[in-house]
VOMAR-63824 format. One line per field, with one value per residue (C-alpha): z, x, y; residue in one letter; residue number from 1. Coordinates in steps of 0.001 Angstrom, whole numbers, plus 500000, padded with zeros to 6 digits. Layout:
c3 <- [Z / ...] $
c1 <- [X / ...] $
c2 <- [Y / ...] $
r <- [A / ...] $
k <- [NUM / ...] $
//
This chain:
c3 <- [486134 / 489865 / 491302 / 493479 / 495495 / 496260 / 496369 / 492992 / 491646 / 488232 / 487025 / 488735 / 490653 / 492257 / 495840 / 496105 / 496360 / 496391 / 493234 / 492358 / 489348 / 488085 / 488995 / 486598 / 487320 / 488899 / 486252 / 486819 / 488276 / 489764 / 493409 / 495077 / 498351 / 500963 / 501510 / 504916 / 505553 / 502417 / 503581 / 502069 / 500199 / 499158 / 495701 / 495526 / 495538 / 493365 / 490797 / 492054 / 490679 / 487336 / 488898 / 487828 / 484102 / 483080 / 485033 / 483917 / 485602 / 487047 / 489466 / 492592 / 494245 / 496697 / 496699 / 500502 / 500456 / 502751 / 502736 / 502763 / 500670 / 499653 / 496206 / 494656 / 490853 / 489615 / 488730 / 492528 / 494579 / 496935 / 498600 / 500066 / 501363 / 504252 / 504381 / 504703 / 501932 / 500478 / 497523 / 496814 / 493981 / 491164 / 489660 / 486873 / 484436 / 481675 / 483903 / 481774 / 480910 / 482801 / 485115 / 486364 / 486248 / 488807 / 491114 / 490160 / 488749 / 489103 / 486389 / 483571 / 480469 / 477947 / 479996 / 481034 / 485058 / 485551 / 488612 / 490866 / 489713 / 487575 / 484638 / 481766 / 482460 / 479865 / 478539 / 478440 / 481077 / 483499 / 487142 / 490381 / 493861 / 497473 / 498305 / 497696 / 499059 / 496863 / 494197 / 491913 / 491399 / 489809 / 491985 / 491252 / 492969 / 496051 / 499437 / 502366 / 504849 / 509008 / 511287 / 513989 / 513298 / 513728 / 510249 / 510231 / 510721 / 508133 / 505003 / 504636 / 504812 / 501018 / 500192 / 502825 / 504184 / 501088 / 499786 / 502865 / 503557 / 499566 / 499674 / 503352 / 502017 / 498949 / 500609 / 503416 / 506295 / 509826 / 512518 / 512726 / 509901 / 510831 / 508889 / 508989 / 507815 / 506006 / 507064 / 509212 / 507677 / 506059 / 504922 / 507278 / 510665 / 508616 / 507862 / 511338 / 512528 / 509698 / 510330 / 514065 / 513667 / 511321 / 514083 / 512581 / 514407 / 513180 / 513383 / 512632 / 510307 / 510103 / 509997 / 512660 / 516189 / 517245 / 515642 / 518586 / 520678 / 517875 / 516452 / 519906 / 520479 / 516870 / 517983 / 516417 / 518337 / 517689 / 515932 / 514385 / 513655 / 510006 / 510636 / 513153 / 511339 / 514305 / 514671 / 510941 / 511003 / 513547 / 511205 / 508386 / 506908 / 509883 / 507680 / 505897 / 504756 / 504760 / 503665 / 501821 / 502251 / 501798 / 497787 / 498241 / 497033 / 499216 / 499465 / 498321 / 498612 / 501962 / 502866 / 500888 / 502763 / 505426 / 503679 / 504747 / 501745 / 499314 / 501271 / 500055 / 499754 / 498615 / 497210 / 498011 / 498029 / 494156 / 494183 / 491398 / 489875 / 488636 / 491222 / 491606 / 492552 / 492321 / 490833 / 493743 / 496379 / 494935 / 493886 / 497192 / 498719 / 495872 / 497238 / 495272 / 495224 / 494134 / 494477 / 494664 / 493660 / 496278 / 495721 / 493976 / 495191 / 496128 / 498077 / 499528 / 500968 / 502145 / 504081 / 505321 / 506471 / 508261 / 509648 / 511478 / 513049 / 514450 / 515248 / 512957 / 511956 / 510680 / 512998 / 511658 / 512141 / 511482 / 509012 / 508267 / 503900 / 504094 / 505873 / 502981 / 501268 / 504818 / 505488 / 502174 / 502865 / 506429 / 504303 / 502514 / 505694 / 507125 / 509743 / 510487 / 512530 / 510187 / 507806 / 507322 / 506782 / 505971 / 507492 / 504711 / 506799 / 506994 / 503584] $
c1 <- [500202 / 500877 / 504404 / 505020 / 508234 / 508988 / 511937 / 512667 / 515420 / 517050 / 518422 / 518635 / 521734 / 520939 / 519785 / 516686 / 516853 / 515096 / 513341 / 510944 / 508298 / 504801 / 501299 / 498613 / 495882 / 492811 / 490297 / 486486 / 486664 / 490123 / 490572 / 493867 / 495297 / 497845 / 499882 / 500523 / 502069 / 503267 / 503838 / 507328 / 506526 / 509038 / 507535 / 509262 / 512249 / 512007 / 510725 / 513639 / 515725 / 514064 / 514117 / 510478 / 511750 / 512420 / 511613 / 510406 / 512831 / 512883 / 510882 / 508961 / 507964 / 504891 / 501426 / 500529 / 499293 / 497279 / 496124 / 493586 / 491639 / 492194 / 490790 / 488154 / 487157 / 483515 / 481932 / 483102 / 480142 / 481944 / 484330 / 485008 / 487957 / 488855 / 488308 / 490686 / 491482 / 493536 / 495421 / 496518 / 498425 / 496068 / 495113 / 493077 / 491559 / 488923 / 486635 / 484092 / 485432 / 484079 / 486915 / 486477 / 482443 / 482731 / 485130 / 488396 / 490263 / 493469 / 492280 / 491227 / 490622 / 491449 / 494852 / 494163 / 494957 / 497170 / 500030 / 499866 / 503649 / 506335 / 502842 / 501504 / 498732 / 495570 / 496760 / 500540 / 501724 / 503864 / 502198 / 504781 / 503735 / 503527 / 507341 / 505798 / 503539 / 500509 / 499058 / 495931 / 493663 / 490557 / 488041 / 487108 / 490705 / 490353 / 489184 / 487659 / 489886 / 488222 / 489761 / 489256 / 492667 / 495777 / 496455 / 500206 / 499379 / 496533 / 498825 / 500123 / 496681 / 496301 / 498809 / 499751 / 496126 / 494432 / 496788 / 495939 / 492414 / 491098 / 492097 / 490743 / 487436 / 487198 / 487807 / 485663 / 488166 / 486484 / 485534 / 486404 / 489309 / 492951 / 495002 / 498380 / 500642 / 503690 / 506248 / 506261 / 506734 / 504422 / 502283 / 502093 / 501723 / 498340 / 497170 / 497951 / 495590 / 492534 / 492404 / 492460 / 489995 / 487620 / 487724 / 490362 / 492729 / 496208 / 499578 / 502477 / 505516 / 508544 / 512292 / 513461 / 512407 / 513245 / 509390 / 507379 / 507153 / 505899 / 503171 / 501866 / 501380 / 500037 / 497257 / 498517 / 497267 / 500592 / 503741 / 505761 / 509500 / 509674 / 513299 / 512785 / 511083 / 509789 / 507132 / 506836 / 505549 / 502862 / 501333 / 500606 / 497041 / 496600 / 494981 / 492438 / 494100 / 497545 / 498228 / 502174 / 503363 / 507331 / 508674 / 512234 / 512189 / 510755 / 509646 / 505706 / 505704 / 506333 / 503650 / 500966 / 501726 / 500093 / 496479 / 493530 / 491805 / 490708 / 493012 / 494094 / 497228 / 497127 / 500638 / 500646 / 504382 / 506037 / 509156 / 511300 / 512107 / 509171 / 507483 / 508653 / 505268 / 504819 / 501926 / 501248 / 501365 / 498172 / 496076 / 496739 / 493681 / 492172 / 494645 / 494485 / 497508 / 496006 / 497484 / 495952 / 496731 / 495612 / 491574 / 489757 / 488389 / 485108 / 487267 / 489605 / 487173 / 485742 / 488724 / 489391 / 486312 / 486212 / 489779 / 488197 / 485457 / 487817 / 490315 / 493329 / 496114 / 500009 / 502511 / 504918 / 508278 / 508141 / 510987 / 511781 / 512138 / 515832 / 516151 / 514558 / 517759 / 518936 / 515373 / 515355 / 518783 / 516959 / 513842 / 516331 / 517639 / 513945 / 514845 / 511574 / 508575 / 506778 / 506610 / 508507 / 506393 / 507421 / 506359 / 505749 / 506262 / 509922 / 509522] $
c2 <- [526469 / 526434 / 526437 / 523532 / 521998 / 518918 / 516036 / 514220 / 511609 / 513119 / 510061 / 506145 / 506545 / 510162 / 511026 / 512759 / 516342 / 519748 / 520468 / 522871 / 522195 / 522889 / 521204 / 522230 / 524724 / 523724 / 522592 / 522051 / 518426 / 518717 / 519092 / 520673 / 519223 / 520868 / 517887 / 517265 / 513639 / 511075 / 507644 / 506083 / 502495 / 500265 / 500339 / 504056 / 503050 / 500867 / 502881 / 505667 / 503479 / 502323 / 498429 / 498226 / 499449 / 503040 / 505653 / 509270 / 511282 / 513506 / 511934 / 512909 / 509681 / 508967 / 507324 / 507407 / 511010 / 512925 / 516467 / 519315 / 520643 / 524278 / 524549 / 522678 / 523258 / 524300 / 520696 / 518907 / 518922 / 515949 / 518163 / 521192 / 523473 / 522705 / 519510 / 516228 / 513845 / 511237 / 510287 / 506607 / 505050 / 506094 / 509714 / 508742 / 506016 / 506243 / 505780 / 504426 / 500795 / 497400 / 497538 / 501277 / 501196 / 498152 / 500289 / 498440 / 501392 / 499724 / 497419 / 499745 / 497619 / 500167 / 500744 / 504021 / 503568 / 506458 / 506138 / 509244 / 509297 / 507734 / 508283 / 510129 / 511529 / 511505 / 515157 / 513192 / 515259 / 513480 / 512545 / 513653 / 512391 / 512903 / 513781 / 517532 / 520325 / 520411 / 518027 / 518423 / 515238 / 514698 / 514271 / 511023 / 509698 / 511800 / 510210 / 511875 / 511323 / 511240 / 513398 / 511467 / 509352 / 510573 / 511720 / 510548 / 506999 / 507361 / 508037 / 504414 / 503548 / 504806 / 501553 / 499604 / 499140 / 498660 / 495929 / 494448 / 495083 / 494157 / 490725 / 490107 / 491623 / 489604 / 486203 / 486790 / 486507 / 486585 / 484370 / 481021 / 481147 / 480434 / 482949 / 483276 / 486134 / 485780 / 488472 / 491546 / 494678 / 497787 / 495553 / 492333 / 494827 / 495673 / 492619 / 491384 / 493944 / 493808 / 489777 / 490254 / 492946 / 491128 / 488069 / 485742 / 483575 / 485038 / 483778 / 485685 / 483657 / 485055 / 483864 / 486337 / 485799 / 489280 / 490048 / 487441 / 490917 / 493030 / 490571 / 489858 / 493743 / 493779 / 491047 / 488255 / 485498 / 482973 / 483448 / 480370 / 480868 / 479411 / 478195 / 475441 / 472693 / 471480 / 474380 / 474248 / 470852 / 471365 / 473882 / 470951 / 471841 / 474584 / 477661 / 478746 / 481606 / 482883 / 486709 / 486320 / 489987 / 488467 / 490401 / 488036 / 484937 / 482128 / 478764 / 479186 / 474997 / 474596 / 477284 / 476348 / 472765 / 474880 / 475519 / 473038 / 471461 / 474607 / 476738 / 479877 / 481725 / 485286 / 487093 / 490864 / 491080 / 490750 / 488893 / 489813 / 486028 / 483532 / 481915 / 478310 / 476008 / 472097 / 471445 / 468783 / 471682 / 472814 / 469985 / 468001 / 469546 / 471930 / 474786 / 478173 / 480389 / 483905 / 487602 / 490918 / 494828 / 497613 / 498403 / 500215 / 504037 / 502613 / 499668 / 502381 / 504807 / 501683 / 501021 / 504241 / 504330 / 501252 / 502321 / 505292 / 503247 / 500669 / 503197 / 500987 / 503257 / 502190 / 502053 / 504912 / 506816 / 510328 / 512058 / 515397 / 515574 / 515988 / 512450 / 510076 / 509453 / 507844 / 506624 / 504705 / 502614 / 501887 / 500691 / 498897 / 496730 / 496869 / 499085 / 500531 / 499944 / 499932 / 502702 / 505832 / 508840 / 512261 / 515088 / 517683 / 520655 / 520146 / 520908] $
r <- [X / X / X / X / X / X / X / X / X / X / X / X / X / X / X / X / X / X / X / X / X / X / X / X / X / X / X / X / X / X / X / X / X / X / X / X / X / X / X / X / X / X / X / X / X / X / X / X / X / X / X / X / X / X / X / X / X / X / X / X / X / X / X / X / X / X / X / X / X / X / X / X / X / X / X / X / X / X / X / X / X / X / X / X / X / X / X / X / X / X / X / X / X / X / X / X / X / X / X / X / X / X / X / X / X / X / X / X / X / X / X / X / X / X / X / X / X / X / X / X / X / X / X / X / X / X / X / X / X / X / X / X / X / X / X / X / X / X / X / X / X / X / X / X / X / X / X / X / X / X / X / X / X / X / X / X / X / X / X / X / X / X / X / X / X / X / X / X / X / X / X / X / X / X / X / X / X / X / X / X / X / X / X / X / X / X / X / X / X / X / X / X / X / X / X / X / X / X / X / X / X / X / X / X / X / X / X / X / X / X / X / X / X / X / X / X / X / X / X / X / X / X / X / X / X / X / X / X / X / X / X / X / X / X / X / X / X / X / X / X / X / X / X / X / X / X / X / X / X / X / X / X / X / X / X / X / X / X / X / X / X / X / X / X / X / X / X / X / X / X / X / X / X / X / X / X / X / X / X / X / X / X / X / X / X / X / X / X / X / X / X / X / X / X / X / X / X / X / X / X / X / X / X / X / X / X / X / X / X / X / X / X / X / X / X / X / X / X / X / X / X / X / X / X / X / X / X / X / X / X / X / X / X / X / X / X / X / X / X / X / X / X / X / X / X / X / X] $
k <- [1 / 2 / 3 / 4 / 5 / 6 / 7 / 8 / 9 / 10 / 11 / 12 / 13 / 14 / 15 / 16 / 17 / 18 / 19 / 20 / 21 / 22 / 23 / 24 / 25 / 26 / 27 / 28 / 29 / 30 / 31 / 32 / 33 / 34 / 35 / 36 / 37 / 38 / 39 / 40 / 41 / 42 / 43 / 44 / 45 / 46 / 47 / 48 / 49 / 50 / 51 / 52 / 53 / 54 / 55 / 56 / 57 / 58 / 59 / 60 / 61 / 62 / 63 / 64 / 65 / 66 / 67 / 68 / 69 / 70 / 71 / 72 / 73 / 74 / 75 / 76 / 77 / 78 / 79 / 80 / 81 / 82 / 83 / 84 / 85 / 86 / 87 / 88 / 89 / 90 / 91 / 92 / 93 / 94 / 95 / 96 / 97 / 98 / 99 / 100 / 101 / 102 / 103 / 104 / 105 / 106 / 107 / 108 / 109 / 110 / 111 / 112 / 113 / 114 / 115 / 116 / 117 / 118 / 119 / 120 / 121 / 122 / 123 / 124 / 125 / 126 / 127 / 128 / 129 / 130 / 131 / 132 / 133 / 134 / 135 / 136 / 137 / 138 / 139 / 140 / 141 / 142 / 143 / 144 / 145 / 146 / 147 / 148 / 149 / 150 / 151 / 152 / 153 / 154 / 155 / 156 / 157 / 158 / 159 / 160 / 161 / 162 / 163 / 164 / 165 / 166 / 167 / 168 / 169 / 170 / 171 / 172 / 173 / 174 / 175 / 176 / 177 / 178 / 179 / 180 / 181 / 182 / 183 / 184 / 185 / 186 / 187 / 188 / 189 / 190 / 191 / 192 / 193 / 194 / 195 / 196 / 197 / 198 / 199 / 200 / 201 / 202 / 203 / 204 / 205 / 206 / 207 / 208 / 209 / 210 / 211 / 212 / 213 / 214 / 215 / 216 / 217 / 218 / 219 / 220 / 221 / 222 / 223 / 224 / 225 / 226 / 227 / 228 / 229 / 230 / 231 / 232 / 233 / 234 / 235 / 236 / 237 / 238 / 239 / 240 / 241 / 242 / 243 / 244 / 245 / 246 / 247 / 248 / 249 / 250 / 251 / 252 / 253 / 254 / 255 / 256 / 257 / 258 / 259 / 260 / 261 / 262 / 263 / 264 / 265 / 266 / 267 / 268 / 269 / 270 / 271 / 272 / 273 / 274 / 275 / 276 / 277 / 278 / 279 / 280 / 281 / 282 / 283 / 284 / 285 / 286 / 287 / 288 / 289 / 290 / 291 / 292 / 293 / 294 / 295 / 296 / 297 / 298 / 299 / 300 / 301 / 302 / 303 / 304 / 305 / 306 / 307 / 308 / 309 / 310 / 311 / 312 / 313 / 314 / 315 / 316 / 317 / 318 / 319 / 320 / 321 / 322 / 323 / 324 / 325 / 326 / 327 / 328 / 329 / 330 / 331 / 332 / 333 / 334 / 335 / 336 / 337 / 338 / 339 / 340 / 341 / 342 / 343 / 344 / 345 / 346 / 347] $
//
């Protein structure tokens, strides 16, 4: 086994806190990352705090991981030590279902996805994430990660960008489609900046008109205050698309007002009541109201790939470990533009 250290939760109501613990050796696919930045997702704390069901405490949270490579076992032929990678949300599968043989791990149809923390493992070890120094991944999960980005803004790329980029992809988004993005946060500021670069009209929506500044600078073409009615109204059967990033509870009727005929609203945010639709919202014009779950590794290296290309990295602050207990009450009153991640040498 190989000693590792990290930050971990020992029950729902702790702080996070120093805790040292025990990654497994090395095996023959298995490749073992340096961690050098871990991007903080709303989704951890969530799971911190077993509001997503139990949690398997203690628990090391973090799914926006980025590293390099100083091992790599006796069957990887992919990578090489020394080099960059990535780890998202996912460490495993059976990789041999429908699901995973089509490159949409996340999906596994014999229910074998396995979380890169808060999971059992195939062996029914338990999976700890990013908030740590080192973690070994089969190679299969592991991304090759370009150097020519700046590597901090790169790690919420592993969640962030692929919840954003997969559903742009599988729609089709470009040039000459209105989209409009619901909410600005980790995940809107990406999809303001995959529709703009993919040639898209985009208009920001948001409640709070303190975020006009930040979507312009984003490249969103127009931004509509959703509280004046007024501006509201002139957006009646405006998009083709609109990318709903908002997990509070919101009016999904009046936006999906907004879709042309066979428009198409797509929930990557996950409120935590039922969603409250009129069945009129959707057949007055063939609407579709649709959601999607990060990407698959093919998808992902996809994305990271395109990312380094384009040059598209998050907009990030940069924490020192012994901060995230303060960072995660600021996530908490999103106060941060627009994702905290940690620097793991202040380990």
């Amino acid at each position: 086994m190989l000693n590792a250290k990290g930050y971990a939760a020992h029950s729902q109501t702790d702080a996070l806190q120093p805790w040292d613990f025990e990654r497994r050796d090395v095996g023959a696919d298995d490749v073992l990352i340096d961690i050098l930045y871990c991007g903080i997702c709303h989704s951890d704390i969530h799971q911190v705090r077993s509001e997503w069901g139990p949690a398997i405490y203690p628990i090391v949270p973090g799914h926006e991981i980025v590293g390099r490579i100083s091992a790599v076992g006796a069957n990887v032929s992919r990578f090489k030590v020394g080099q960059l990678a990535g780890i998202g949300c996912m460490v495993n599968s059976c990789q041999h279902c429908d699901s995973c043989n089509h490159g949409q791990e996340q999906f596994c149809d014999n229910k074998q996805t396995v979380w890169t923390y808060n999971a059992r493992d195939k062996d029914g070890s338990v999976t700890y994430g990013g908030y740590s120094n080192k973690i070994v991944c089969d190679q299969h999960f592991v991304l090759h990660v370009s150097g020519k980005l700046d590597l901090k803004g790169v790690a919420p790329l592993l969640c962030a960008g692929i919840t954003t980029y997969s559903p742009l992809r599988k729609w089709k988004v470009g040039k000459g489609h209105k989209v409009g993005v619901l909410g600005l946060g980790g995940l809107g500021h990406m999809a303001v900046k995959f529709a703009v670069s993919f040639g898209a009209e985009v208009t920001m929506l948001s409640t709070s008109p303190s975020k006009e500044a930040d979507a312009k600078r984003l490249g969103a073409h127009k931004f509509v205050l959703t509280k004046d009615p007024e501006q509201v109204k002139n957006l009646d059967r405006y998009f083709d698309f609109i990318i709903d990033t908002v997990s509070a509870p919101h009016d999904y009727n009046m936006y999906l007002q907004m879709l042309r005929t066979n428009g198409v609203q797509i929930c990557v945010g996950l409120p935590p009541e039922p969603l409250k639709i009129a069945g009129g919202s959707l057949m007055r014009g063939n609407r579709v109201l649709t959601a999607s779950s990060i990407g698959g590794i093919p998808e992902t290296q996809e994305m990271l790939d395109y990312c380094a290309e384009h040059q598209i990295v998050s907009d990030i602050e940069l924490i020192n470990i012994k901060d995230v207990n303060t960072a995660y009450e600021r996530v908490l009153k999103s106060d941060v533009k627009y994702r905290f991640v940690i620097d793991l040498a202040t380990l």
